[in-house]
C-alpha positions, 0 to 999 in steps of 0.5 A: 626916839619917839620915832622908835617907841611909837615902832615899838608900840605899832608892833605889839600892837599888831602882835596882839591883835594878831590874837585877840581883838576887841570882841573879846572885851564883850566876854564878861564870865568864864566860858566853857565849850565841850567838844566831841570827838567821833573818828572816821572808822569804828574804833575797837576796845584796844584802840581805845586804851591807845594812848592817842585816844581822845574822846572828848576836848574842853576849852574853858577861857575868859578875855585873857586867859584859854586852857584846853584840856583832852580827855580819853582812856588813858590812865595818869596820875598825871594832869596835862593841859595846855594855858593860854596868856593872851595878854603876854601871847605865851603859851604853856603846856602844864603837867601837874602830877603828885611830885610835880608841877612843871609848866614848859613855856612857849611863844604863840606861833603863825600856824601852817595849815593853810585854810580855803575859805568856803564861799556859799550863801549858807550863814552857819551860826553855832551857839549864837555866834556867826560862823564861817567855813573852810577847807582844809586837807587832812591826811589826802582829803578835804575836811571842812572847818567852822570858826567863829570871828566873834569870840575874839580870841584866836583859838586856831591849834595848827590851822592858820585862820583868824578866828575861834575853831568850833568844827575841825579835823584831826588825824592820829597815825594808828587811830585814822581821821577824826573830827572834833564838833563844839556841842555843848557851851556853858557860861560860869561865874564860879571858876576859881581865881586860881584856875587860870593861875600857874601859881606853885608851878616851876616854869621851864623854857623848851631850851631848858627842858632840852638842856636838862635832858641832855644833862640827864642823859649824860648823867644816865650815861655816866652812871651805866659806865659803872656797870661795864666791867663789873661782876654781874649779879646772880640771876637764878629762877624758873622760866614760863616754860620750866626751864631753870636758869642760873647764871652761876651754872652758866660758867664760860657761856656769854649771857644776854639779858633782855629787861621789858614789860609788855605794854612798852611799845619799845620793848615790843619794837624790838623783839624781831630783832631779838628774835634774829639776834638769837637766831643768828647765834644758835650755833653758839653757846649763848643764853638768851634771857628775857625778864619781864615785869609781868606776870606769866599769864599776861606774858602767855598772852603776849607772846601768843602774838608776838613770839619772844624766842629768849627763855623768859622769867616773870615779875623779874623787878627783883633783878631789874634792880639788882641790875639797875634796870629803870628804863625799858628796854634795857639790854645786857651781855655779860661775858663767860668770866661773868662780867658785864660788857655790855649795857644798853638803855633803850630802843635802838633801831640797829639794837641787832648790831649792837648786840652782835658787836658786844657778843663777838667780842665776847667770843674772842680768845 
């Protein structure tokens, strides 16, 4: 048995100086590194409100505790960062918003990016602290990082090095290559006990979170049944084009439904599918009707470049929910008798099929 218990100590012993080692014992307040984010290529005003954007990351930590928080242009009731227990080697990604507090748990794990130390005479030292340098291939190319022994805790993200990153690469598909530097440090004794704490927040294990999905999921699903074969509400307005559209006049016609908004990025994915959807059944006596929650300006400027060949309505949140629409793209065929058949929350990439298969079986006898 003691055999056993010294195995079992042995091992977390070297869990946790896998993590962290005694140069953190010599972190006597809070400290707070400020790193900028500069990218390879310069970045225009659109690709700046992208939600990948990241102008800015902070790392505030003590000898046990490291959050990281990034900063862009991205505007969110939501506050998200990332805690770091080092005395438990647990890791939780919080969202703190308004109605909520979740905190998902996960375990440390071994990075995958592997690291080429860089072997040279040169010594580089970043605020006070003996540095070393690597290799790493980002993307195709080379890009260097510089990491620190001497903080003592392990701050890595997904590169697989043994030490405090104060230099190293990034890569975002739709912004390109960028690099992340330590500028600025500061030492702080006036953080609040509470700011490493995640008192008040529900925790939740990644297996759960996906559980709670599904279960969402099918819930969501369940509750959609209930609109297939049910009398479809009346939907009567005035196009962006000054086409009246009203569904009672609409009498024997199949009508499709398209509900979006404009800065969906699933909504925008689908359109050319929409727009081969309507040109493959414009011999038909079908109405294609896309509802939008915009208003009609921005809705011009929209399609001006990305064309949506449906008759569209403007600020149609009215009959988003008298349809029951809460999720976008959701996307609706109602039969010539009036009744739903056919109801889709989503992006789907074989949305063209779907929408056939619902519309053929419309159009039997």
């Amino acid at each position: 048995m003691k055999k056993i218990a010294l195995a079992l100590i042995l091992v977390a012993t070297n869990c946790f100086s896998q993590w962290k080692t005694s140069e953190a014992n010599n972190i006597k307040s809070d400290i707070i590194i400020y790193y900028e984010v500069s990218y390879d290529k310069e970045l225009t005003l659109e690709e700046k409100k992208l939600p990948e954007y990241i102008s800015e990351i902070t790392i505030a930590f003590n000898k046990d505790f490291l959050i990281e928080r990034k900063f862009g242009n991205k505007i969110s009731t939501t506050n998200s960062y990332i805690l770091f227990n080092y005395k438990t080697i647990k890791a939780f990604r919080c969202l703190n918003s308004e109605s909520s507090k979740i905190a998902i748990e996960y375990n440390f794990s071994v990075p995958r990016v592997l690291v080429k130390p860089i072997l040279d005479s040169v010594q580089k030292s970043i605020f006070g602290y003996p540095c070393e340098r690597g290799l790493v291939n980002t993307n195709g190319d080379p890009k260097e990082v510089i990491y620190t022994k001497k903080i003592g805790l392990k701050y890595c993200r997904e590169y697989n090095l043994d030490g405090f990153l104060l230099q190293f690469p990034g890569y975002s598909k739709k912004l390109g290559n960028y690099t992340v530097k330590a500028k600025k440090i500061t030492y702080n004794n006036n953080l609040p006990t509470s700011f490493f704490s995640l008192e008040g927040f529900t925790i939740q294990t990644q297996e759960e979170i996906s559980k709670n999905s599904k279960e969402r999921e099918a819930e969501r699903k369940e509750e959609l049944s209930h609109f297939i074969g049910t009398k479809a509400p009346n939907v009567k307005d005035t196009s962006i084009k000054k086409k009246v559209i009203d569904s009672k006049k609409m009498v024997d016609n199949v009508i499709v439904y398209n509900f979006w908004f404009t800065t969906c990025a699933p909504c925008k994915a689908e359109i050319p599918k929409l727009n081969q959807l309507k040109e493959k059944y414009k011999d038909k006596n079908i109405h294609f009707v896309a509802i939008a929650l915009d208003p009609e300006y921005k809705i011009d400027e929209f399609t001006k470049k990305t064309p949506l060949n449906y008759d569209i309505l403007s600020e149609g949140s009215f009959f988003a929910e008298k349809f029951g629409v809460h999720a976008y793209p959701t996307n609706i065929v109602v039969d010539g008798k009036g009744i739903i058949q056919f109801y889709e929350v989503g992006y789907k990439s074989d949305i063209l099929e779907r929408i056939s298969y619902a519309i053929d079986k419309c159009l039997v006898p």
